[in-house]
C-alpha positions as CSV (number, residue, x, y, z in Angstrom):
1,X,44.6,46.1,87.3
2,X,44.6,42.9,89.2
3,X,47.2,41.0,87.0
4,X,48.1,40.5,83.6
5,X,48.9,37.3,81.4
6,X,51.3,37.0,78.3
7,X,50.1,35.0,75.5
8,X,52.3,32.8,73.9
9,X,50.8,34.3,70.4
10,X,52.1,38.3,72.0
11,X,48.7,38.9,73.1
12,X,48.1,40.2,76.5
13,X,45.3,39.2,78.9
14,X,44.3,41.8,81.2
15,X,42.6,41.0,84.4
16,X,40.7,43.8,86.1
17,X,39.9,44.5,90.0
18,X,36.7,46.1,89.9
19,X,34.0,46.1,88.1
20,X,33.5,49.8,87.9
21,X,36.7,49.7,85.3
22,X,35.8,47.2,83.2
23,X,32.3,49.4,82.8
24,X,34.6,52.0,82.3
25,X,36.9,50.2,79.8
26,X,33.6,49.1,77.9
27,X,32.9,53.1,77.0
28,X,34.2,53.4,73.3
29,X,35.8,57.0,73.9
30,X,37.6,55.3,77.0
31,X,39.0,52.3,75.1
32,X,40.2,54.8,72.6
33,X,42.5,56.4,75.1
34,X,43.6,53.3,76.7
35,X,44.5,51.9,73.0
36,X,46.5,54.8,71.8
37,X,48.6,55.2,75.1
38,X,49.6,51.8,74.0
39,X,53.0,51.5,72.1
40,X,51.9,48.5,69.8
41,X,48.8,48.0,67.7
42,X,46.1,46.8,70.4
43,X,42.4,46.0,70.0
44,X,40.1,45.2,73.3
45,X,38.1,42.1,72.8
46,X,35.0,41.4,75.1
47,X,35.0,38.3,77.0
48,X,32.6,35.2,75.7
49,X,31.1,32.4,78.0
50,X,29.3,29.2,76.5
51,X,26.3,27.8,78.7
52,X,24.2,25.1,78.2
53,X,20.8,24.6,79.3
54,X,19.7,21.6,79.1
55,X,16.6,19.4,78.4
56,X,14.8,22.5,76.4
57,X,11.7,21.7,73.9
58,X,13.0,20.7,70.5
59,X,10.4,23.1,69.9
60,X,11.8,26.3,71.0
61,X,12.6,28.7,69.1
62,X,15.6,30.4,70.4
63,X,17.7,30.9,67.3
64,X,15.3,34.2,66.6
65,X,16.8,37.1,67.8
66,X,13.6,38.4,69.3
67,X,13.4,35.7,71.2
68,X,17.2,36.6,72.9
69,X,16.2,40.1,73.5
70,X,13.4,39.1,75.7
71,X,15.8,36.7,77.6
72,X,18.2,39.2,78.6
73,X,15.4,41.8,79.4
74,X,13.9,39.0,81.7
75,X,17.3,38.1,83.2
76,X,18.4,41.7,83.4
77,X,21.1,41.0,81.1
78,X,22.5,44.1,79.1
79,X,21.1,44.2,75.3
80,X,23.4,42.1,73.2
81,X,24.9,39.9,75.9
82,X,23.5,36.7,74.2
83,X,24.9,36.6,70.8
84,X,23.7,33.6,69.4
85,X,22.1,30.4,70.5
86,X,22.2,26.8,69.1
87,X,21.2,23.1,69.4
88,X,25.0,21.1,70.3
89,X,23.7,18.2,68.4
90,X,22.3,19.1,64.8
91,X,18.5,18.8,64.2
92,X,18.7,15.9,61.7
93,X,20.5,13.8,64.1
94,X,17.9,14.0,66.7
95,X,15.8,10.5,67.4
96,X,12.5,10.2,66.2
97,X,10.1,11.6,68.6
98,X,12.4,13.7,70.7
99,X,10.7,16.1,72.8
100,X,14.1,17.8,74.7
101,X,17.7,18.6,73.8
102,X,20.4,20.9,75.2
């Protein structure tokens, strides 16, 4: 363990040295024994990162699932790393004629 941070809700951020124990942690049978040597109630939740790319085709059609499979097989990315995808402005508000959007 690298370091740890104390929420001011009781939660408890745990910061990790290696990678090769965070793959470790990720093993549901290993999370189980980490979890009940715990004292309190604890659940392990995964850490989630927002990217934008921007100027994409108002025509893509990234919301399909399929279509965020393929992106993490071409990027190497483990199955399920991209859990969803969206447009940051809605599509009604875009301007007539728009060809890009992030």
């Amino acid at each position: 363990i690298k370091a740890t941070t104390r929420l001011r809700n009781g939660g408890l951020i745990v910061e990790l040295s290696m990678a090769e124990a965070a793959n470790w942690l990720r093993a549901p049978e290993n999370r189980l024994k980490v979890t009940g040597a715990l004292e309190s109630p604890v659940y392990i939740k995964e850490r989630r990162f927002t990217i934008i790319v921007p100027f994409l085709p108002v025509t893509f059609g990234f919301e399909d699932a399929e279509w965020r499979r393929a992106a993490e097989e071409e990027n190497s990315l483990p199955i399920g790393s991209i859990e969803a995808a969206g447009w940051i402005k809605p599509r009604i508000r875009r301007s007539p004629g728009q060809k890009v959007a992030h």
